[in-house]
N, C-alpha and C positions, 0 to 999 in steps of 0.2 A: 387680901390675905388668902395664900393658897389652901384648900380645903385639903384636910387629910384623910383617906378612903379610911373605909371600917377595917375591910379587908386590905391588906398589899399588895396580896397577888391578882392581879388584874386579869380579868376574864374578855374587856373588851375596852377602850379608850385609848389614849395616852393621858397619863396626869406627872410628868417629868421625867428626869434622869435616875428619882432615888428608889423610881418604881419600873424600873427597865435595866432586864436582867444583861450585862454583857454588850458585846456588838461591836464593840470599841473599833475593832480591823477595822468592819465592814463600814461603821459609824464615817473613819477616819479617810479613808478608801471613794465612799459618796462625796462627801464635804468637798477633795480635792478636787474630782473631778469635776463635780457643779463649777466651784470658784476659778479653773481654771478654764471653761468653756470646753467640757469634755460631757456631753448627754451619756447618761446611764441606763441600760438594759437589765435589768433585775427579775431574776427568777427561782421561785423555787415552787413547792409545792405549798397549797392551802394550809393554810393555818399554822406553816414554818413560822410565821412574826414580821412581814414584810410589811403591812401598815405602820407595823409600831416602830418597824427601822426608819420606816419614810419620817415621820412622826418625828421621832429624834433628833434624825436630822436636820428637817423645818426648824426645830429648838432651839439647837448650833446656831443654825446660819442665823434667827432673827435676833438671837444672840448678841452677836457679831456687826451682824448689819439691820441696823433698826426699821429701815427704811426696805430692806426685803422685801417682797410680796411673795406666798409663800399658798399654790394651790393643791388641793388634792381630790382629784374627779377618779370615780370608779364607776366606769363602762360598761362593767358588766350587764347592764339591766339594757343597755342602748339596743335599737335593732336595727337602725339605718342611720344615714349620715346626718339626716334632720336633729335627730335625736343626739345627737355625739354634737352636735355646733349649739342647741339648746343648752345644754348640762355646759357646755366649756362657758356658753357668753353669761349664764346665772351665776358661774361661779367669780369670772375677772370683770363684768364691767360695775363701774361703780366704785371697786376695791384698792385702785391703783389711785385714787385723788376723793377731797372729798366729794360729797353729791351738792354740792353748792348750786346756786342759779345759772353763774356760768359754765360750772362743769356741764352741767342738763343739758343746755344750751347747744354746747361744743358737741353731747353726746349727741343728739338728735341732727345737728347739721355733718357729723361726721357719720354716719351709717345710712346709705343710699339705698339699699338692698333690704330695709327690716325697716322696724319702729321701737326705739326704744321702748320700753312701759315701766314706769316708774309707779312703788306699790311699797307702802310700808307692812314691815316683816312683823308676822302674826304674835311674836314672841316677843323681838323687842321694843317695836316699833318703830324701829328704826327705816328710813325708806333704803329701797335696793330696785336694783335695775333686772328686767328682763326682758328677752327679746321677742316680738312678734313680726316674726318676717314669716315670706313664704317661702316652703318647701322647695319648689322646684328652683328657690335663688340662695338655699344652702350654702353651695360652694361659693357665691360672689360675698355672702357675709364671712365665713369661716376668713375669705381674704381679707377683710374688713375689720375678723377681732385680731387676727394675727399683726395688722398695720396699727393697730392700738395698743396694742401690745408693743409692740416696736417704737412708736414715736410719744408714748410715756415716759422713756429713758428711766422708768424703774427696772432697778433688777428682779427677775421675776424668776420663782424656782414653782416648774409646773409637776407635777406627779399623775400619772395616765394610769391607773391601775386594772387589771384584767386586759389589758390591752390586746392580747390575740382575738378579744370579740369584734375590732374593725372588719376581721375577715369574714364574719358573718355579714357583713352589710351587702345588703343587694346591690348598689352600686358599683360598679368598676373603679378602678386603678383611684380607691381611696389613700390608698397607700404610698403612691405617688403623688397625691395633693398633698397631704399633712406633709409630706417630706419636703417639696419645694419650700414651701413656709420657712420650714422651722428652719432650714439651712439661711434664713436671711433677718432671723429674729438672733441678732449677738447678743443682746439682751435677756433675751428669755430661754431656762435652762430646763430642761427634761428627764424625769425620770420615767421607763415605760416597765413597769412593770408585769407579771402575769404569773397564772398558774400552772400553766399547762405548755410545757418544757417542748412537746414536738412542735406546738403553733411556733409559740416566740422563738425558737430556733430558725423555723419557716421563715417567718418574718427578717430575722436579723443575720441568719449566718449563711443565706442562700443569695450565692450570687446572682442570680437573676432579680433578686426583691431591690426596692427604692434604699430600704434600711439598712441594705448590706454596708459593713464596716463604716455607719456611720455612729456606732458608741460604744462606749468602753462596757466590757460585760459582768457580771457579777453573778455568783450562784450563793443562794442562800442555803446551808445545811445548819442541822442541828447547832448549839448553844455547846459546846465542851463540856465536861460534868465537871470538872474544877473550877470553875467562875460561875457556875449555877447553885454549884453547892456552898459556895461563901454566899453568894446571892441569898440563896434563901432562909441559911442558916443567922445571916444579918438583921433579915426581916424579922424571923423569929425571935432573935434576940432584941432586939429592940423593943419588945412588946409583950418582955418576959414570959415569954413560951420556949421549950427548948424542943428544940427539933435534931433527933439523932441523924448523924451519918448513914447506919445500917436503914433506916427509913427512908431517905433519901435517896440513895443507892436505889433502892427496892422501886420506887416509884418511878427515879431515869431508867431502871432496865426496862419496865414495866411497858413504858411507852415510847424506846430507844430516844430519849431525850427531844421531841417534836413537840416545839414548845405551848401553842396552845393546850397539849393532853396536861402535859408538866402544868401549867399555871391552874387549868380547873384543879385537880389533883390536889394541890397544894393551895390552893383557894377551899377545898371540902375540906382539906387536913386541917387547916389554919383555924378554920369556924367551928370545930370540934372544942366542948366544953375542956372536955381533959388539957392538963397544961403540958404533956409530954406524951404524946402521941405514942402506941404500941406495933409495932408488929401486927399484931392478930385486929387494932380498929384497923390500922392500914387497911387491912384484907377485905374486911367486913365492909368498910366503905367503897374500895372497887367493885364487890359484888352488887350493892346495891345502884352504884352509878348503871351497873352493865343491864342491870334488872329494869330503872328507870330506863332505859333506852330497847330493850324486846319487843314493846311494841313493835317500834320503827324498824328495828333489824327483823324482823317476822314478816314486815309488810316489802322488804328491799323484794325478801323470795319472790313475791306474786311474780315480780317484773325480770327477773331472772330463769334460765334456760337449768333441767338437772346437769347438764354438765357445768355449767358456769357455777352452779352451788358446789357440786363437788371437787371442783377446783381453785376455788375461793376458800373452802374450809382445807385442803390440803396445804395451801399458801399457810396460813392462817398457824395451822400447825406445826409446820416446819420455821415460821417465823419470818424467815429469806431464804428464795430460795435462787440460788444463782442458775443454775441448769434446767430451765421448765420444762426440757425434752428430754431428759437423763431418764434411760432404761431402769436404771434406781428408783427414782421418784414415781415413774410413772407407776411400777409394779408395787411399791410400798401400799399407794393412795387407791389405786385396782383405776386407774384413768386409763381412760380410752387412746388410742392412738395420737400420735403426733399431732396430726393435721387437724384433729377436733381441738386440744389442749390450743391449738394455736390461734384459731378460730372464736374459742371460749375469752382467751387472752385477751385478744384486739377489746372484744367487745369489755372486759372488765377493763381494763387500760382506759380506752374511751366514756365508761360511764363514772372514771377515777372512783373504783371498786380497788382496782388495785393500782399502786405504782411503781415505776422503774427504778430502783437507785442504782448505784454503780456498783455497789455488791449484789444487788441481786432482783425480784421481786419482793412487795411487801402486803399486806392489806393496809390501805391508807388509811381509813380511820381504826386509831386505835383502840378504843372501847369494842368495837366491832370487832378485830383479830381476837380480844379477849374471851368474847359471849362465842363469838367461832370455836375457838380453841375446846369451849365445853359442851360443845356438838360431837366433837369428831370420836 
């Protein structure tokens, strides 16, 4: 029996379709291209809702096909390639058949380069497979879970999330190995996701990289306000709460619709005693989210430059700004010359203080441009 959350709006999981706002395109757009042997490239920025899209669509397809295999590894924490062939083989061996005596069997005389280790899991007890191989025979296992992968003859839908951190690995031309692989697993289908728009461009749209045009590409933006606002106002209603439109409205400008700010927001709205939320609690509860979080934004300054604060709270105030070198802005804000402003950039860009959209700059996290905004 599916459990039903206290709250709806969901701050962090997936628990279905009836608690994921929208997506439908993007939902419909993935599915096709998994199912038609087309790997996906997926990017936006942090905390757009790209787990929960992944998530969805794992839902669909096991939906669909019972028999799916259906992974999701996030890289980010990885530092080298040991560590990225670790996390891949804890997550697919074992998962594609049962762990029988023969499966065991088959798995230990199939992997030449490691040692299976078979270890029941702390929580269910259930056993599960992990590998002990050595380091410096990385790449001849990685070939190893890819050939396993392959001659399972399951369909298997894999999800690489953070994936611009390969390029941190000290190793060379990892990027050329995963690729030889996966162009010969027909079988097994790929989404690479990430958050960081210059790498994974790097990565996939530079003709010199292994990746170039080998996936179809996707950018995640914002949730529309007309299918968020039935979303949420459904939620609401179902649970006899009424949740106004001008409240609504208030809270997508608030945080230009980036959906995790929207879901806590409406996750603090929702767990408010009052059955019909005001105007004036609205306010009062952003104030204190932005207050709970001072500390942290008090401690960003230690590690920031006064230029980079004062143009960080200029951003902040102006909202978006399309022109970061406009004679305008600069002389509003009292900033220093071009070349510092640009200099300041790089470095907020890179430590994703701020980020690029196509109308403009923004301050990325949005409780952070709010507590800004009441500096300047």
């Amino acid at each position: 029996m599916k459990s039903i959350p206290t709250n709806p709006f969901l701050i962090t999981g997936y628990q279905g379709p009836d608690y994921f706002c929208d997506r439908e395109k993007e939902t419909a757009s993935l599915m096709s291209a998994l199912k038609n042997g087309r790997n996906i490239t997926l990017i936006s920025p942090r905390r757009m809702g790209k787990t929960g899209l992944i998530k969805n669509v794992f839902y669909y397809i096991q939906k669909e096909n019972k028999s799916a295999a259906c992974f999701y590894l996030d890289i980010f924490s990885t530092q080298n390639l040991q560590e990225f062939v670790s996390l891949l083989g804890r997550s697919v061996l074992g998962k594609l058949d049962t762990l029988s005596q023969s499966t065991l069997k088959s798995l230990f005389s199939f992997f030449k380069s490691c040692r299976p280790v078979i270890s029941a899991d702390e929580i269910t007890g259930m056993p599960s497979v992990t590998l002990d191989f050595i380091p410096e025979r990385s790449e001849e296992t990685l070939k190893e879970i890819f050939t396993y992968l392959n001659q399972s003859g399951v369909e298997c839908y894999i999800a690489i999330d953070e994936f611009q951190q390969i390029m941190e690995y000290p190793e060379k031309g990892v990027e050329g190995l995963l690729r030889s692989y996966i162009q010969f697993t027909p079988n097994v289908h790929f989404i690479f996701s990430g958050s960081k728009k210059h790498l994974m461009e790097s990565i996939f749209f530079s003709i010199k990289r292994p990746f170039y045009q080998s996936t179809q590409k996707l950018f995640l933006a914002p949730i529309p306000y007309t299918p968020y606002w039935e979303f949420a106002k459904k939620l609401f209603d179902e649970r006899k709460k009424t949740l106004q439109e001008d409240i609504f409205h208030e809270i997508y400008q608030s945080v230009k619709g980036h959906t995790w700010y929207m879901q806590y927001l409406l996750n603090r709205l929702y767990s408010l005693p009052q059955q019909i939320p005001t105007m004036e609690l609205l306010h009062t509860l952003i104030q204190e989210i932005v207050q709970e979080e001072e500390y942290t934004y008090q401690t960003y300054f230690q590690f920031l430059t006064s230029n980079q604060i004062q143009l960080l709270k200029a951003i902040a105030k102006e909202e978006i700004v399309s022109e970061i070198n406009s004679a305008t802005f600069i002389k509003k804000y009292d900033l220093k010359g071009a070349s510092s402003i640009n200099v300041a950039l790089k470095s907020l860009v890179n430590k994703e203080f701020v980020l690029k959209e196509q109308q403009g700059y923004i301050v990325y996290d949005r409780f952070l441009a709010i507590w800004l905004k009441g500096l300047v």
